[in-house]
C-alpha positions as CSV (number, residue, x, y, z in Angstrom):
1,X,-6.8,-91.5,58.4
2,X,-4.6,-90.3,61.3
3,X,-5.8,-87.3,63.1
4,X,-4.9,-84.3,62.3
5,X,-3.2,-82.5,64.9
6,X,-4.6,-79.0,66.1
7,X,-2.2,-76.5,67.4
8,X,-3.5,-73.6,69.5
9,X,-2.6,-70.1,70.0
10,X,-2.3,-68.8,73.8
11,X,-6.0,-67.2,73.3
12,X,-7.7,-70.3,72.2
13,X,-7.3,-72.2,75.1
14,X,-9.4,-73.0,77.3
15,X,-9.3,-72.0,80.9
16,X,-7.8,-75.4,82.4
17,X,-5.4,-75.9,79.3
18,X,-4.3,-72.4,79.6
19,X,-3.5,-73.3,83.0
20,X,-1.5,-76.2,82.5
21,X,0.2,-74.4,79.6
22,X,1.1,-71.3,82.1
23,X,2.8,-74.3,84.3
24,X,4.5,-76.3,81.9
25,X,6.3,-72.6,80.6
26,X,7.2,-71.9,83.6
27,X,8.4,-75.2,84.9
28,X,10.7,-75.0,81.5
29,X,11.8,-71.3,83.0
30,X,12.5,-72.7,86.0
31,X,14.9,-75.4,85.0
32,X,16.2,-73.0,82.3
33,X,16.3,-69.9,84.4
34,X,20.4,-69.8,84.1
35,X,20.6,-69.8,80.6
36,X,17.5,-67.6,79.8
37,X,18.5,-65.1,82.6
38,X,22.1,-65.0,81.3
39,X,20.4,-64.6,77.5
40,X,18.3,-61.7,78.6
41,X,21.4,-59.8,80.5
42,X,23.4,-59.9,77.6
43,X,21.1,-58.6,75.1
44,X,20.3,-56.0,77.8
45,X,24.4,-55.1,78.1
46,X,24.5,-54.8,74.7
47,X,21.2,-52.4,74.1
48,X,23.1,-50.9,77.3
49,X,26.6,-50.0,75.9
50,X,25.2,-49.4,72.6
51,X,23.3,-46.2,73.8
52,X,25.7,-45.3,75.9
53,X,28.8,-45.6,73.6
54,X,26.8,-44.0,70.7
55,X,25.7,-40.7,74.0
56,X,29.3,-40.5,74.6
57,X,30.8,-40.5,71.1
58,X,28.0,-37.7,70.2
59,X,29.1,-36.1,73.6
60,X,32.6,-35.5,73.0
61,X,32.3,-34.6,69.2
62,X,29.9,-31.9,70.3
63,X,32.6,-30.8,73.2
64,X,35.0,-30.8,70.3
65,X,32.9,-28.2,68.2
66,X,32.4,-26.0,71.2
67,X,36.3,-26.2,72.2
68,X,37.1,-25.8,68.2
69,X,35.7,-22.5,68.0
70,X,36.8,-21.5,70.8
71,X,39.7,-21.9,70.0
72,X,39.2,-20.1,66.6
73,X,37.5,-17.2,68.0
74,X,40.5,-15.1,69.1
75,X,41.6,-14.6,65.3
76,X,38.6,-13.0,63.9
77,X,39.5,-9.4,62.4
78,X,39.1,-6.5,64.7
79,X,38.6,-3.6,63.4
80,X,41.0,-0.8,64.7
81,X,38.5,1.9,64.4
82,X,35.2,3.0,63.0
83,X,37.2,5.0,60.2
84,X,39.1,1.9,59.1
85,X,37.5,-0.5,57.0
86,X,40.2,-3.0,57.1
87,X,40.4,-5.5,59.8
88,X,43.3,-5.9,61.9
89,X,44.9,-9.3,61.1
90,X,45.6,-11.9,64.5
91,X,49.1,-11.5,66.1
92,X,51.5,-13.7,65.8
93,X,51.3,-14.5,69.9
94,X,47.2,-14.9,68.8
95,X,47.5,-17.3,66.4
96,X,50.4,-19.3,68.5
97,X,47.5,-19.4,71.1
98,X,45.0,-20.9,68.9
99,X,47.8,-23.8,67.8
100,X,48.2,-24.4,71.2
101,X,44.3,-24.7,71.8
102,X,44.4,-26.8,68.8
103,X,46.8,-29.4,69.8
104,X,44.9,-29.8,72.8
105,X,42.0,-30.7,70.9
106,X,43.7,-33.0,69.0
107,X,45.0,-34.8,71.9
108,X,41.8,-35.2,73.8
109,X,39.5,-35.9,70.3
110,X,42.4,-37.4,68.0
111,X,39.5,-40.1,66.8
112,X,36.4,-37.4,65.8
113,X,36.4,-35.6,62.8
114,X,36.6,-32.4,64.9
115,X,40.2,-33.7,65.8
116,X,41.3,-34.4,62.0
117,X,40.2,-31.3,61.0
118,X,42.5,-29.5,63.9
119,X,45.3,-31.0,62.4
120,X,44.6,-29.6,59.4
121,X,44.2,-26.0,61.1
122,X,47.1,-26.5,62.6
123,X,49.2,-27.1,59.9
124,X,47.6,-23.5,57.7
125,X,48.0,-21.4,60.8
126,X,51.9,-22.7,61.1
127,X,52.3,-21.9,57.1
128,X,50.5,-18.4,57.9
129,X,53.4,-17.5,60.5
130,X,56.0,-19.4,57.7
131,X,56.8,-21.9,61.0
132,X,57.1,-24.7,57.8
133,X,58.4,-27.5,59.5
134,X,55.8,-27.4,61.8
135,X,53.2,-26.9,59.0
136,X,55.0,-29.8,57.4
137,X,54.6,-32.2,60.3
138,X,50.5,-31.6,60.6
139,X,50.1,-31.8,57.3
140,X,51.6,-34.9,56.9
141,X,50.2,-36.5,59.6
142,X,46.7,-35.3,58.3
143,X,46.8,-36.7,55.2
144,X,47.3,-40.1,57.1
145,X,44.6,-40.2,59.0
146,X,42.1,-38.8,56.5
147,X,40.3,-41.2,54.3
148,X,41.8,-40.2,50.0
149,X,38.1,-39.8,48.9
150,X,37.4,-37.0,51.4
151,X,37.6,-34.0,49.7
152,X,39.6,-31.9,52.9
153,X,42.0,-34.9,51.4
154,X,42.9,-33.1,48.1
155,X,42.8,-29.8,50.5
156,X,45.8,-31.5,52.7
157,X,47.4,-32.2,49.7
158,X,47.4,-28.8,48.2
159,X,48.5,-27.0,51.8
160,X,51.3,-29.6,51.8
161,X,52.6,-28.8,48.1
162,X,52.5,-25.3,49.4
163,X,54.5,-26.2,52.1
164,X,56.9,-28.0,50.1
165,X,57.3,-24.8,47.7
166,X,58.3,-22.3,50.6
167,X,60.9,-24.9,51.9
168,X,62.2,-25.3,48.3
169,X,61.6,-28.7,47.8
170,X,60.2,-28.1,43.9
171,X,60.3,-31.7,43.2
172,X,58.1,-32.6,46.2
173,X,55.6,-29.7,45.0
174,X,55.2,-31.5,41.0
175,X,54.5,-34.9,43.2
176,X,51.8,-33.5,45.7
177,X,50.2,-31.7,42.9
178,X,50.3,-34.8,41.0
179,X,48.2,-36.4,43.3
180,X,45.8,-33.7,42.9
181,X,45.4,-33.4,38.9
182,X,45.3,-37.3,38.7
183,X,42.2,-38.1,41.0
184,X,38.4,-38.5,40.3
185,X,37.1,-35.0,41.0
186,X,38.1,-31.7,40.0
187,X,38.5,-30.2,43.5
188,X,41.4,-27.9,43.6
189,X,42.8,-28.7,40.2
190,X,43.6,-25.1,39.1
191,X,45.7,-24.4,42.0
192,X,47.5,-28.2,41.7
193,X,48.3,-26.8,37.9
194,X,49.4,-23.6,39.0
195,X,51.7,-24.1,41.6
196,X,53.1,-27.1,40.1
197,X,53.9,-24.6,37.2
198,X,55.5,-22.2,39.4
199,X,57.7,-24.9,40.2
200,X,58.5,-25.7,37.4
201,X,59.9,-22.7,36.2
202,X,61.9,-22.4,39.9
203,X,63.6,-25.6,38.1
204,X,64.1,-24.6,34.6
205,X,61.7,-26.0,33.4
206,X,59.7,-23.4,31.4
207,X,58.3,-25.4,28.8
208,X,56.2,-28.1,30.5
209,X,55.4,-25.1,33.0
210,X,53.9,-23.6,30.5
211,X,51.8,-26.1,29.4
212,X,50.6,-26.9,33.2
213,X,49.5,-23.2,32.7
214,X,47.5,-23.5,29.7
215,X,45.4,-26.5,30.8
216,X,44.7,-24.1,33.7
217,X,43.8,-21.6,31.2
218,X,41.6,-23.7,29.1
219,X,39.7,-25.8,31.3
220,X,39.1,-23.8,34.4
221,X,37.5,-20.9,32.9
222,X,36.1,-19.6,35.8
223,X,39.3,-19.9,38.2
224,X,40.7,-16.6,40.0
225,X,44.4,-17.9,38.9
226,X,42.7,-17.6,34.8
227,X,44.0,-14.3,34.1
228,X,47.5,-14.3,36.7
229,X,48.1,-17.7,34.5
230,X,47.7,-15.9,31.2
231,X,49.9,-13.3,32.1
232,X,52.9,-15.7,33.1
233,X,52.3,-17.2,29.9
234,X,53.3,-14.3,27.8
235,X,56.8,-14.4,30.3
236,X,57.6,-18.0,29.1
């Protein structure tokens, strides 16, 4: 029978095989030192830039958050007195300000979700001050950047449809609101049904608005708009 061949691990050797082992590896090093060295700086590169890339990326999404409240924090209520309980409400000039804090952000972290979300901002505090074309052009531009199953999605959508309602465009609001009633989750439906009813009955159309505002009525039990959507109906 042939003999069987034994293979032995670096332990089992004895001293002068380990030896010639030892050599032999590093004779192979030696003639292979290019490749090997060029193996070993590339894995390194890449352990290298991974760490680094993933430091940096956490870096400037936390500078986001910092800059994104600060941003924020000159439109918290003040209250004008001890004796008054309610807040004064941010300027005009104040929440101009934070838009133009916001656009900053947006410029310098367009790509973190801190970013997105400032587009989003940007586009409530312009429908606060009724500056809709502006309002218009953030939310838009949102909505295209935001993944459709991300629920500040259906959010976007909504602040849009609003949008399109105080610049007149009715048929745009049934469309956006659309969007919102036909997807997967309920997020936001009441509102999609109400002001798409709303609309509605700014076009004439007082019969299919009144059916928008019964499956309000009857499938949102708990929404704020329940009762304000009852009372319309008794209008229609």
């Amino acid at each position: 029978m042939p003999k069987e061949d034994v293979k032995f691990t670096r332990k089992e050797l004895k001293e002068d095989e380990l030896v010639t082992f030892s050599t032999k590896a590093l004779k192979w090093l030696e003639q292979n030192r290019k490749p090997v060295l060029t193996t070993v700086i590339s894995v390194i590169v890449v352990v290298v830039l991974y760490y680094s890339i993933s430091a940096f990326i956490k870096y400037r999404a936390e500078k986001a958050s910092n800059e994104y409240i600060e941003a924020l924090e000159g439109l918290q209520p003040k209250s004008r007195s001890q004796d008054e309980m309610i807040p004064e409400s941010p300027s005009r000039d104040e929440i101009k300000n934070a838009i133009s804090k916001l656009e900053a952000i947006y410029n310098k972290y367009g790509f973190t979700g801190v970013g997105k979300i400032s587009l989003l901002k940007m586009a409530q505090l312009n429908y606060d001050i009724r500056d809709y074309d502006a309002s218009l052009k953030y939310a838009k531009e949102f909505i295209s950047k935001i993944d459709s199953n991300d629920p500040l999605y259906i959010a976007g959508i909504l602040l849009l449809a609003n949008v399109n309602f105080a610049r007149s465009d009715f048929n745009g609001v049934i469309e956006n609101c659309e969007k919102i009633t036909n997807s997967s989750t309920n997020l936001l439906k009441d509102e999609a049904l109400f002001i798409s009813a709303k609309a509605l009955i700014k076009l004439n159309k007082k019969e299919e608005a009144k059916n928008k505002l019964k499956e309000l009525v009857e499938k949102y039990q708990n929404s704020h708009l329940k009762n304000e959507a009852s009372e319309i109906i008794k209008t229609l």
